[in-house]
C-alpha positions in Angstrom: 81.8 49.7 103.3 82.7 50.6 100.0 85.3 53.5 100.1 85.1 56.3 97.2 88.1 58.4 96.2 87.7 61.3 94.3 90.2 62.3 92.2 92.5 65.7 92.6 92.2 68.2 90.7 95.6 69.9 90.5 96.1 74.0 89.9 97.6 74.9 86.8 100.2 77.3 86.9 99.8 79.6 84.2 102.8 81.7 84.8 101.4 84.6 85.1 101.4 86.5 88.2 98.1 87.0 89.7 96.6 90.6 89.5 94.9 92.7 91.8 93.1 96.1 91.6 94.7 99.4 93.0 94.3 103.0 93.3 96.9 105.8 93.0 96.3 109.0 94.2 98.5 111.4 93.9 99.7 115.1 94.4 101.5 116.6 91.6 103.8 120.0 91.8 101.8 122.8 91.1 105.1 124.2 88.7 103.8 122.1 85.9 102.6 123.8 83.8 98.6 123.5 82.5 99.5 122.4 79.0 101.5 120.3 80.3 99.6 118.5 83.2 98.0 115.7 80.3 100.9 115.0 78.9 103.0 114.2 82.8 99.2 112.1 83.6 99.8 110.5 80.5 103.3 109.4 81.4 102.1 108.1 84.8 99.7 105.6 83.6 101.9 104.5 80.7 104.5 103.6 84.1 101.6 101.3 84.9 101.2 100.1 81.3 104.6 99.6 80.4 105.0 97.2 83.9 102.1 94.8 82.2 98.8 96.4 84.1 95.5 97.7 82.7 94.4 101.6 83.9 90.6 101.2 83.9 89.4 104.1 85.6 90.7 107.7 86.6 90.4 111.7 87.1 91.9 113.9 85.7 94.5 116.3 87.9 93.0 119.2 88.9 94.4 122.7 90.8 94.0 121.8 94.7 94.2 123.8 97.8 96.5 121.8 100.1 95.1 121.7 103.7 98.7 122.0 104.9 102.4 123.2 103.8 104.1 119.9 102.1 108.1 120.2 101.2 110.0 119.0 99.0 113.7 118.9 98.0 114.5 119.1 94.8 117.5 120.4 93.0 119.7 120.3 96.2 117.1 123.0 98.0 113.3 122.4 100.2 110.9 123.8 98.4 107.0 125.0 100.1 103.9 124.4 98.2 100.5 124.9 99.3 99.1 124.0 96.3 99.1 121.0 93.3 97.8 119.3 91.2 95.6 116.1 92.5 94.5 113.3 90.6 94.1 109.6 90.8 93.8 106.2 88.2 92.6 103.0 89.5 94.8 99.7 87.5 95.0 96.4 87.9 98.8 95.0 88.4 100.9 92.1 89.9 101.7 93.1 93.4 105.7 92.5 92.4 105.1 95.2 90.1 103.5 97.6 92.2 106.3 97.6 94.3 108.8 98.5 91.4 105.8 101.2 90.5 105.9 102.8 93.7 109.8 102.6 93.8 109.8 104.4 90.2 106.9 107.1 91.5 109.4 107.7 93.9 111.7 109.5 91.5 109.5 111.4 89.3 110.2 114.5 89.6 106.8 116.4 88.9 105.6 114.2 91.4 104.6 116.1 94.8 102.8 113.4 96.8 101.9 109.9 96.2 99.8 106.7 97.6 98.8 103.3 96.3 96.5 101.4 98.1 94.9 98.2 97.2 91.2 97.7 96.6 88.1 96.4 98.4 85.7 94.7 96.4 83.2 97.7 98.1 85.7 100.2 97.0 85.7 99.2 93.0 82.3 98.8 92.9 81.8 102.8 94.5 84.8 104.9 93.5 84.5 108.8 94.7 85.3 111.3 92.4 86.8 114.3 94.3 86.1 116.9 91.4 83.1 115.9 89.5 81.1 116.1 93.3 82.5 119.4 93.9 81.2 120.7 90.5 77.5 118.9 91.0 77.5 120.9 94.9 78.6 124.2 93.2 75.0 124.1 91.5 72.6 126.8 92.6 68.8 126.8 91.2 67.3 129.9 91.7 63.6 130.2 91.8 61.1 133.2 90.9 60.6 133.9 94.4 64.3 134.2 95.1 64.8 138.4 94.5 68.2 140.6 95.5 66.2 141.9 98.3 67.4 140.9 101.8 65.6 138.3 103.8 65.8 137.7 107.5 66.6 134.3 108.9 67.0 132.8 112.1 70.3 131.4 113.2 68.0 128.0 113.6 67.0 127.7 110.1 70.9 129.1 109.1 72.3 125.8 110.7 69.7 123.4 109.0 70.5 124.5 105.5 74.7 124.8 106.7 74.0 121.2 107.6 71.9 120.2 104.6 74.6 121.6 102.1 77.9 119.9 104.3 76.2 116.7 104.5 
C-alpha cells in the first residue's frame, strides 16, 4: 500500500496579539457635570484607543436611578450616591490589554462603577440598548375614542394590560 503524507501547514505568527470583542458598562458619578459627561465618555474610550483597540458600538451616559445606595471613597471620605450616570461601549482589544484597561478604570476618578465582560457571538450580534428601549415604551398613542372622562375597568383587564406593558 502506497502511503500519502500531506504536508504541514505551519501557523504564522504575526505578532500581533489576538483580539476579542468586549463590553464595558459602567456607572459614572452623578457630580459630573452635564457639559461635561461627553467630554469624561470621550476620555474613556480614547483609554481603549490609546491601548491599540477599536470602540465600535456604544450609548451614550445617561441620568440613572440606582436601585440601591453605592459608596465610594474619595478624597480620604465615603461618599453615598443613589444616582449616576450609566453608559456602555462595546471594543475589541487584546485580553493583555484589557487587564491594564480595567486596572486604569480602576483609578478614574469620575468613575462610580464599572464591568467588562467579554462577548458571545449571540451577544454582538443583539446588543440591548438600556435608553433608546425606555424612550420607544414611553410612547403613548391616543385614539379619538380615548376622552378625559373616567372609564371603569376591572382589576382582570388592569393586569392584562400591567402585564402587556412589563413584558
Amino acid at each position: 500500500m502506497e502511503e500519502n503524507t500531506v504536508p504541514a501547514i505551519e501557523a504564522q505568527d504575526t505578532g500581533a496579539p489576538e483580539q476579542a470583542s468586549y463590553e464595558c458598562a459602567f456607572h459614572l458619578l452623578p457630580t459630573v457635570a452635564d457639559g461635561e459627561v461627553a467630554s469624561v465618555f470621550e476620555g474613556l474610550k480614547g483609554l481603549v484607543t490609546a491601548r491599540g483597540g477599536e470602540v465600535f458600538d456604544e450609548e451614550m451616559p445617561q441620568r440613572f436611578t440606582l436601585a440601591y445606595e453605592i459608596r465610594k471613597a474619595s478624597e480620604g471620605r465615603s461618599q453615598r450616591f443613589t444616582n449616576s450616570w450609566f453608559g456602555w461601549m462595546r471594543f475589541t482589544l487584546s485580553a493583555t490589554e484589557v487587564a491594564k484597561l480595567d486596572e486604569e478604570l480602576g483609578h478614574q476618578q469620575s468613575v462610580l462603577r464599572y464591568l467588562t465582560i467579554k462577548l458571545t457571538r449571540e451577544e454582538l450580534e443583539h446588543p440591548k440598548r438600556v435608553f433608546e428601549n425606555k424612550a420607544e415604551s414611553a410612547t403613548v398613542v391616543l385614539s379619538e375614542t380615548d376622552t378625559d372622562a373616567p372609564v371603569e375597568v376591572s382589576e382582570t383587564d388592569l393586569n392584562k394590560s400591567l402585564e402587556q406593558i412589563t413584558s
